[in-house]
N, C-alpha and C positions, 0 to 999 in steps of 0.2 A: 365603641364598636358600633356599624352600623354601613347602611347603604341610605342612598338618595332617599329614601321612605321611610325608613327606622332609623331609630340610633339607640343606643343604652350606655348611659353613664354611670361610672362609677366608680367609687370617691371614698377613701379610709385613710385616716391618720393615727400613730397613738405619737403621743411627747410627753418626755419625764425630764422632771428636772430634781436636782438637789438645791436644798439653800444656798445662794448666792453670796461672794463676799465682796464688803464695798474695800474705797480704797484704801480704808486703814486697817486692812487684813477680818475682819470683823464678822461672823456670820447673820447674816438677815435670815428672820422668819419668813423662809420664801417658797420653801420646796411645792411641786405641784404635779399632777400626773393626769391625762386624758384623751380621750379617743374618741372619732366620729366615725361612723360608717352614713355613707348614704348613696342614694340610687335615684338615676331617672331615666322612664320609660316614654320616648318618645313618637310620633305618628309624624310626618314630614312630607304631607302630598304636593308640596312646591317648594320654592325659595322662601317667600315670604307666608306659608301656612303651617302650622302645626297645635299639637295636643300635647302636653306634657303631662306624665304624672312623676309626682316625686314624692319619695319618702326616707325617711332617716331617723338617726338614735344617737346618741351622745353619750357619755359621762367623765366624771372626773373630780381631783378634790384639789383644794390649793390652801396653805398657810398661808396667813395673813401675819404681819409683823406691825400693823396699823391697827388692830384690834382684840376685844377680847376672846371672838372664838373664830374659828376658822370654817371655809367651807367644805364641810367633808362629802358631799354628795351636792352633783349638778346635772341629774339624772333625766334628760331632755328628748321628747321625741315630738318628729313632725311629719303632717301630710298634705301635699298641696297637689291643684290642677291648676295648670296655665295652657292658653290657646290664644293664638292670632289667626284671624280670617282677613282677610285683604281682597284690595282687587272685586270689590263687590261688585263694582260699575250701577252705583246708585247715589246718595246722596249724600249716604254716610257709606264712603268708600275704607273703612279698614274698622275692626273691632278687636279692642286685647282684654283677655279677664282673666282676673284669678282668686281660686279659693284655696283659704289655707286653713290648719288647724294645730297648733302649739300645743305642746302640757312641758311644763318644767317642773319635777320634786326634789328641790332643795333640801339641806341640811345643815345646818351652823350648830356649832357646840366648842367646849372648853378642853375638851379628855382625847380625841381621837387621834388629833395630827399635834399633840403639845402635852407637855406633863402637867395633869391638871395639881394646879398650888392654891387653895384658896385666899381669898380676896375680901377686902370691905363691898365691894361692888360684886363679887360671886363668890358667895362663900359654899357652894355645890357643885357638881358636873351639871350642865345646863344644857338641853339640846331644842332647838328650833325647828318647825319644820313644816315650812310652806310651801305651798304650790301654786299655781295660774295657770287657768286654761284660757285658752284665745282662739275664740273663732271668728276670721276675717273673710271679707270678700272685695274685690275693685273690676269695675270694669270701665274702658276708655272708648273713645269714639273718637273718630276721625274724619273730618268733613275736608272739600278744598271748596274754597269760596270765589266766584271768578278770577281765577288763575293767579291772583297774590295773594290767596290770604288763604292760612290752612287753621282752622280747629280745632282745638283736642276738648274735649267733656267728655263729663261721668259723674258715676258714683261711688263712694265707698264704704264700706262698716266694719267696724271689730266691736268684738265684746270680751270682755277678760274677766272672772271668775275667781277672786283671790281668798286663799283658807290658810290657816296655820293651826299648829297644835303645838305646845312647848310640856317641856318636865324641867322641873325646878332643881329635882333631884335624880338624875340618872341611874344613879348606885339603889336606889329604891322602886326606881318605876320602867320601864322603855317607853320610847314617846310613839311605838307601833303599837303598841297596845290601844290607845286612844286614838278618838274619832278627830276628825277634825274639823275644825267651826269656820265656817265663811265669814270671814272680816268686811269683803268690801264687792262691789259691782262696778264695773265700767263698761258705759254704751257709748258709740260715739258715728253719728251717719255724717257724710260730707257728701256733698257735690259740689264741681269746679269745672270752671272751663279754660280755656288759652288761645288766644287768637292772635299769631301772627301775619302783620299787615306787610306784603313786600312793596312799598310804593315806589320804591326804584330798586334800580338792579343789586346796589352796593348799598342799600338802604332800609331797615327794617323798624317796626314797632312791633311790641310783644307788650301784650296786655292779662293778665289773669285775675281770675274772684274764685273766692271758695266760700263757701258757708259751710258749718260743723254745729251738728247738733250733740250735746253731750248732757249723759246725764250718770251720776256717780250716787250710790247708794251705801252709806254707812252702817254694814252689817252686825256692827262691835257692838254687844249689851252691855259691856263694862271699859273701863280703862285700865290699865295698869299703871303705875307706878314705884319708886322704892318706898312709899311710904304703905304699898296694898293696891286696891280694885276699889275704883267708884262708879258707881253709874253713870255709864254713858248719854249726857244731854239730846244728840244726836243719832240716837240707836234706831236705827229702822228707818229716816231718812233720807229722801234725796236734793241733790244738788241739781239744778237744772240752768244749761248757758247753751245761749246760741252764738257762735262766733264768726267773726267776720276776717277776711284778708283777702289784701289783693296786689298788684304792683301792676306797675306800666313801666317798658324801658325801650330804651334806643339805642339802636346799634348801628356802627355803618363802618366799611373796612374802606381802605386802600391797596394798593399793589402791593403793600409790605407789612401795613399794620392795621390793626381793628381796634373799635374802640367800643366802648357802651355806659352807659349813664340809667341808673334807674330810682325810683323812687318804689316801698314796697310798705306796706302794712300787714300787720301777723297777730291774730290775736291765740293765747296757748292756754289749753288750761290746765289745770295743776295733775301733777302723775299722783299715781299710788303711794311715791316714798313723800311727799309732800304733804298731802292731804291724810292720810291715813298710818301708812306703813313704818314709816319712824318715832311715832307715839309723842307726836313732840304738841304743844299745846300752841297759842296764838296769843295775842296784844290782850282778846277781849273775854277768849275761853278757854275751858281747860282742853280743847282739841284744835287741830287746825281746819276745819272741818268748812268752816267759816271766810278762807282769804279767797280773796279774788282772782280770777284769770291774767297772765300778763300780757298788755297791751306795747309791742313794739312799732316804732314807725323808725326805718333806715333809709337812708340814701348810700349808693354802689355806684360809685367812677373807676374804671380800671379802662388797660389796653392790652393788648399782644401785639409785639411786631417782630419777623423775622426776615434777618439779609441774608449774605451769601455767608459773612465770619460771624455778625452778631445777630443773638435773639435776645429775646425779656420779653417780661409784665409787670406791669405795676395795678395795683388793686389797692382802693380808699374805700372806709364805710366811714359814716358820721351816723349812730342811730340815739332816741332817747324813749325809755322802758319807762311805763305807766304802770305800777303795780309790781312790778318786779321782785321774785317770789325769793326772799331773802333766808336761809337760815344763820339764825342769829342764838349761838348759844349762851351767851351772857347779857339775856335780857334781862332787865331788873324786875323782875313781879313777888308781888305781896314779900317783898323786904330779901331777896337771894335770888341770884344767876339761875336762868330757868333757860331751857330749849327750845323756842318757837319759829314757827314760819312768819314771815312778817310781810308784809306790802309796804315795794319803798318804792320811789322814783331815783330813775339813773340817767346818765348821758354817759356815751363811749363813743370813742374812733377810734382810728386803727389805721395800719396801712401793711402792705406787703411788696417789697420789692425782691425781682429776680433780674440776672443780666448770668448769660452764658455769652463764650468767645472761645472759637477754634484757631488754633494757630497755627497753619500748616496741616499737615496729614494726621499729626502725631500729636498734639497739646490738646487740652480742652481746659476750658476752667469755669467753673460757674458758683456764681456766689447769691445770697438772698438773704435779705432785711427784712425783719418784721417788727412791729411796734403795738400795744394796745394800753389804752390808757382810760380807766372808768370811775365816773363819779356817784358816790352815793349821795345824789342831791336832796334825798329830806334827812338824815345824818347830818350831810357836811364833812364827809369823813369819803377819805377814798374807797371803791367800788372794789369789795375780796375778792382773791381769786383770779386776779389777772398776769398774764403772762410779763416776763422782763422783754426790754430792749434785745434781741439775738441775733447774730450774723452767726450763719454757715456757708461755708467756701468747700470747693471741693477741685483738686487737681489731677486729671487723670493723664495717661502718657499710653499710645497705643504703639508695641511695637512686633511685630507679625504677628505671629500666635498670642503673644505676652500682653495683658494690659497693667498698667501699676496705678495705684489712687490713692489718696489722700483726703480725706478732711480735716478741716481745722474748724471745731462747735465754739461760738463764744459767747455769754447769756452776760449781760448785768447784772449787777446786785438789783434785787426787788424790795425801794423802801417803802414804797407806796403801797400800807398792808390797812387791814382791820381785822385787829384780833380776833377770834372766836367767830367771824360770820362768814358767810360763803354760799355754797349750794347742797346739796345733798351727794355731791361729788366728792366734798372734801371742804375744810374750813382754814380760813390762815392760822397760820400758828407763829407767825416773826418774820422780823424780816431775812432775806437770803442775799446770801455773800454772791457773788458774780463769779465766774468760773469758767474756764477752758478746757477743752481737750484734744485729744489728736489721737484719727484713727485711720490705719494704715491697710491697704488690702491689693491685691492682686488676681488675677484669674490668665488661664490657663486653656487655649480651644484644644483637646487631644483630636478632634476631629468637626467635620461640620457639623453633629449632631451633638455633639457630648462637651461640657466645658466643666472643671476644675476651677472653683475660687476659694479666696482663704484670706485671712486677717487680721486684726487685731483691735478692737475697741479700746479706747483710755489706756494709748500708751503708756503713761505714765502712771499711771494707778492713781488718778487724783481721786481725793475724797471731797464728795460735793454731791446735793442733794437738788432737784428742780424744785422750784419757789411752789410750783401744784402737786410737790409731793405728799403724800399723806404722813400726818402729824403719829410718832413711834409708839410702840402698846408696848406695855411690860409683859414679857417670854418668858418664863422661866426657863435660864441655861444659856439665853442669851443677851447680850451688852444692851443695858437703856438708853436709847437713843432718841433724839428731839424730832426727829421727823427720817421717816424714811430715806436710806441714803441711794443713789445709784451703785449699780456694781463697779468690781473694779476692773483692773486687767483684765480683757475676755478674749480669749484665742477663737475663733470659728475659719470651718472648714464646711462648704455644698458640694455633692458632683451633682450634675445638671445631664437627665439625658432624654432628647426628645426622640420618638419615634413616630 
């Protein structure tokens, strides 16, 4: 709602689902329920000027069928400004900024969305319950430099706040009752700049550097383990890195197609579930408190070209990771399979092909290739975690009102695994069979505004899981499974209406 000057936005959803069944009729621990509300108030004294403020709230809870407790609370609220000035007619002709401020109160537990059955590993109702706050700020600039070359710098900062409080025993204690303890700190300031160069009309250079200073404070007096609580080596602690990245690339189109070529450096340093928040230990301590930042350098060749019938792109990386922040849960230490973050060196490519083609008024078809292929080169052992060989095609047919489509998804088997290690994503767990589907849909214009679609996902109800699905947790009430399956048969229906 709004005029040339104001606007107000605003923005609610709730979605509920029940447990999902894959293709061999089967229930997954899946169900989930949640809703956003949010709002933004804006000031709009030109085209390109304005004030935002925005605010909003969340929550929701979801079963997990991948682990032992679920998320029963995702209880999130946020407040941001954002403002663009333009049009300064000075030297730094435009400025954008924003401040924002996050809190998320989490909840994970064994009893709430699951019948709690005791375990070797939880022999109690258990509840989790952490929080993060994050207070950020960025702002950008923008210069034009004799008439080919445009600017962009700034600066930026977050700082994130992370606490948890657990109960071991539910049935004896509430985990509200208790305070909760600050685990960990993160600071991190950046500034960067961008400068692209137009030396000719159809011809550009884009250059960037950022530097990030960062510094992580290990707030844990103790450690946990199933064996108890040791003192924490690194309690009270900081971690301190300055980090560097940057790329240069070239671009240059023709009347039909563009192309670019770039070379880039990135240096990351480790998140909270790495460093801290998965309690997982390292090669040399009993924390990971200790691994290094990952050090990427890639090279990026791709194109876009479109005619009158045919479009595509094609897009190559070739990159190799110094440090590369591995988890590996069957490291050998002190004589048994233990959880650590590790620093490895990798090499990966990749590529990604697309090609669409109209055939007449009425045909379309577009199909796209992807491939990634990575090495764990101080292992010797292929690089977890990477996607299979996939082609998806898609057929549509436009006929007045009526459109009709088709895809046809085809993945390869994934042999190129390494057990047990991965990222904090998810870890391999075997290799995966290769798989097809086919999903059929249709829509419907009842009007210029308003349109009707509908469909059908896994025609066939195949049972088949993607190779990065997460490896199955025992439910009680539901089938033990080796890795999350996809659903199966899925009927959907949208109506669509714009006003």
């Amino acid at each position: 709602m709004g005029n040339e000057t104001y606007f107000t936005r605003l923005t609610g959803s709730y979605q509920e689902s029940d447990d999902y069944k894959d293709g061999n009729g089967d229930d997954v621990h899946s169900a989930y329920d949640k809703w956003n509300m949010d709002a933004e108030f804006a000031y709009t004294p030109t085209d390109n000027e304005y004030v935002i403020v925005s605010v909003g709230k969340s929550d929701g809870n979801v079963a997990y069928g991948d682990r032992m407790m679920d998320g029963s609370l995702f209880d999130k609220e946020h407040l941001g400004l954002r403002f663009q000035l333009a049009d300064l007619g000075s030297f730094v002709n435009q400025i954008e900024g924003q401040i924002y401020y996050n809190y998320i109160d989490h909840v994970m537990d064994n009893y709430s969305l699951r019948p709690f059955v005791p375990s070797m590993m939880m022999k109690m109702p258990m509840a989790s319950n952490p929080d993060r706050r994050t207070l950020g700020a960025k702002f950008t600039f923008s210069s034009t430099l004799m008439d080919k070359a445009t600017l962009q710098y700034g600066v930026d900062y977050q700082r994130n706040e992370h606490r948890n409080r657990t109960v071991m025993n539910a049935q004896m204690a509430d985990f509200n009752d208790f305070n909760r303890v600050e685990d960990a700190e993160f600071r991190q300031t950046g500034v960067f700049a961008e400068l692209e160069y137009r030396y000719k009309p159809n011809q550009q250079w884009v250059v960037g550097l950022r530097a990030d200073d960062w510094t992580a404070t290990d707030k844990r007096q103790f450690l946990s383990s199933m064996m108890g609580s040791t003192q924490n080596p690194t309690a009270d602690k900081s971690k301190d890195d300055t980090l560097m990245s940057g790329f240069i690339r070239h671009q240059w189109q023709t009347e039909q197609t563009s192309f670019y070529a770039g070379l880039g450096h990135t240096e990351r340093f480790p998140d909270y579930w790495e460093l801290i928040g998965g309690g997982r230990a390292s090669e040399s301590g009993p924390n990971a408190f200790n691994v290094e930042p990952e050090k990427t350098t890639q090279l990026d060749l791709g194109s876009v070209f479109k005619g009158e019938a045919w479009q595509g792109s094609t897009s190559f990386f070739l990159n190799q990771v110094d440090d590369y922040l591995l988890i590996d849960n069957n490291y050998e230490k002190m004589g048994k399979a233990t959880s650590v973050v590790r620093n490895i060196d990798t090499r990966s490519y990749g590529f990604e092909l697309e090609l669409q083609k109209q055939f007449g008024a009425a045909w379309h078809v577009a199909s796209a290739l992807s491939y990634v292929r990575g090495e764990n080169r101080s292992d010797d052992v292929p690089l977890a975690q990477q996607p299979p060989l996939r082609l998806k095609t898609t057929i549509s047919y436009q006929l007045q009102q009526w459109e009709l489509g088709a895809l046809l998804d085809l993945a390869k088997g994934q042999h190129r695994v390494a057990i047990g290690q991965g990222n904090i994503a998810g870890q391999d767990v075997s290799e995966t069979a290769g798989f097809g589907t086919v999903a059929l849909n249709a829509s419907y214009q009842i009007q210029t505004d308003m349109v009707l679609s509908f469909g059908v996902d896994n025609l066939f109800d195949k049972l088949y899981a993607e190779h990065l699905s997460r490896v199955g947790s025992a439910v009680s009430g539901y089938t033990q499974i080796d890795r999350i399956n996809a659903a199966g048969r899925t009927l959907w229906a949208n109506w669509d209406w714009r006003f």
